[in-house]
Steps between C-alpha positions, in 0.01 A plus 500: 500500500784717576698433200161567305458846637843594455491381166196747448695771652761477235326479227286828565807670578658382158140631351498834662939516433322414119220808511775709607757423263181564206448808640807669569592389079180703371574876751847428397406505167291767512721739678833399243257625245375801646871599598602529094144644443545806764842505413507614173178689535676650801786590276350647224241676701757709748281354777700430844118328662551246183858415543479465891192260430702345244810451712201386763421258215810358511603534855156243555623286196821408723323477810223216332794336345694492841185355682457232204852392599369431899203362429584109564764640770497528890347752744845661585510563119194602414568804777848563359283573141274715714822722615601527157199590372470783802841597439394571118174725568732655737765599191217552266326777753850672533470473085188699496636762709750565283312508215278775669844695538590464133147605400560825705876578373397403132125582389345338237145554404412084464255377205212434723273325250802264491486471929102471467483188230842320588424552879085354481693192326752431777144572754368206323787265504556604862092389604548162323863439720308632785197289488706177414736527823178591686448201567792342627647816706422332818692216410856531638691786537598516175210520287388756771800770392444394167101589525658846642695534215199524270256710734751730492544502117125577479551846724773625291309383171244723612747758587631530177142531335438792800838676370377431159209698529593781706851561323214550218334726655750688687697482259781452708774262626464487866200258464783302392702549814240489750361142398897409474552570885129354614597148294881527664351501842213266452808251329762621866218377754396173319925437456515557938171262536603229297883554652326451866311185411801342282708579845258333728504215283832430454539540881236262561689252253830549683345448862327200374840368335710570816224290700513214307902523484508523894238248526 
């Protein structure tokens, strides 16, 4: 009987290890598309809200590929992947901000149809990622920074469409800037939560080693 219910127990943990694994390919997808898309439309548009969301793009592209790689691995690992990821929106946030300060020392009046059509398309691929890791965000701890990841894709999405429209009708930069700093702090406190739970994690993992070493 026991050997039956552990037997059970594996196999739904190889079936939700699976669901992840299905998941994480189609956001990462997704996102390495949207990175060239925003990219170049970024580029050729002279908008600094499309190439942050771009390099945001791309930033979550490395961070879906990183948690593919602990899927089928332990605890202690899976909280390492969390730091990293933490320590990433941490980098990114520091990005922004100095993208704000570039937009200030250099203006440049950005194509804001461009920001408006290119930035509703990354909105969309950013509510299918979100809806997919829905689901499994309560999971483990890494699906639950990953689920993070792409809530907080959807605020700056909407950001960009917010610049967008003012920048219109402003006509003005500092839409621009403002929405820069607002994403770079939303991206600094989800980097600090995610770098307190990875923390008490791996501290968790290393008492429960050095008990089982003693013992």
């Amino acid at each position: 009987m026991a050997n039956n219910c552990c037997e059970k127990k594996i196999c739904e943990i190889t079936a939700l290890r699976d669901k992840h694994k299905r998941v994480l390919w189609i956001v990462l997808g997704l996102n390495a598309t949207m990175f060239f898309v925003e990219g170049i439309a970024g580029f050729m548009a002279h908008s600094t809200a499309l190439l942050a969301d771009a390099l945001d793009m791309l930033g979550d592209s490395l961070v879906y590929a990183f948690s593919l790689f602990v899927l089928a691995r332990s605890a202690r690992w899976q909280a390492g992947a969390a730091l990293f990821k933490g320590a990433f929106m941490l980098l990114f946030g520091i990005g922004v901000l100095g993208e704000a300060v570039y937009k200030i020392l250099y203006p440049v009046m950005p194509v804001v149809e461009t920001m408006g059509i290119v930035g509703a398309l990354a909105l969309a691929a950013n509510l299918a990622c979100f809806f997919l890791l829905y689901a499994h965000k309560s999971d483990n701890i890494n699906m639950s920074s990953t689920w993070l990841c792409s809530r907080n894709d959807l605020i700056a999405n909407v950001g960009v469409l917010l610049a967008a429209g003012a920048s219109y009708l402003l006509l003005s930069r500092w839409p621009d800037i403002i929405v820069g700093v607002l994403i770079a702090t939303l991206f600094v406190h989800s980097a600090i939560a995610i770098i307190r739970e990875a923390c008490v994690e791996l501290k968790k993992n290393w008492l429960h080693s050095s008990h089982e070493f003693e013992g």
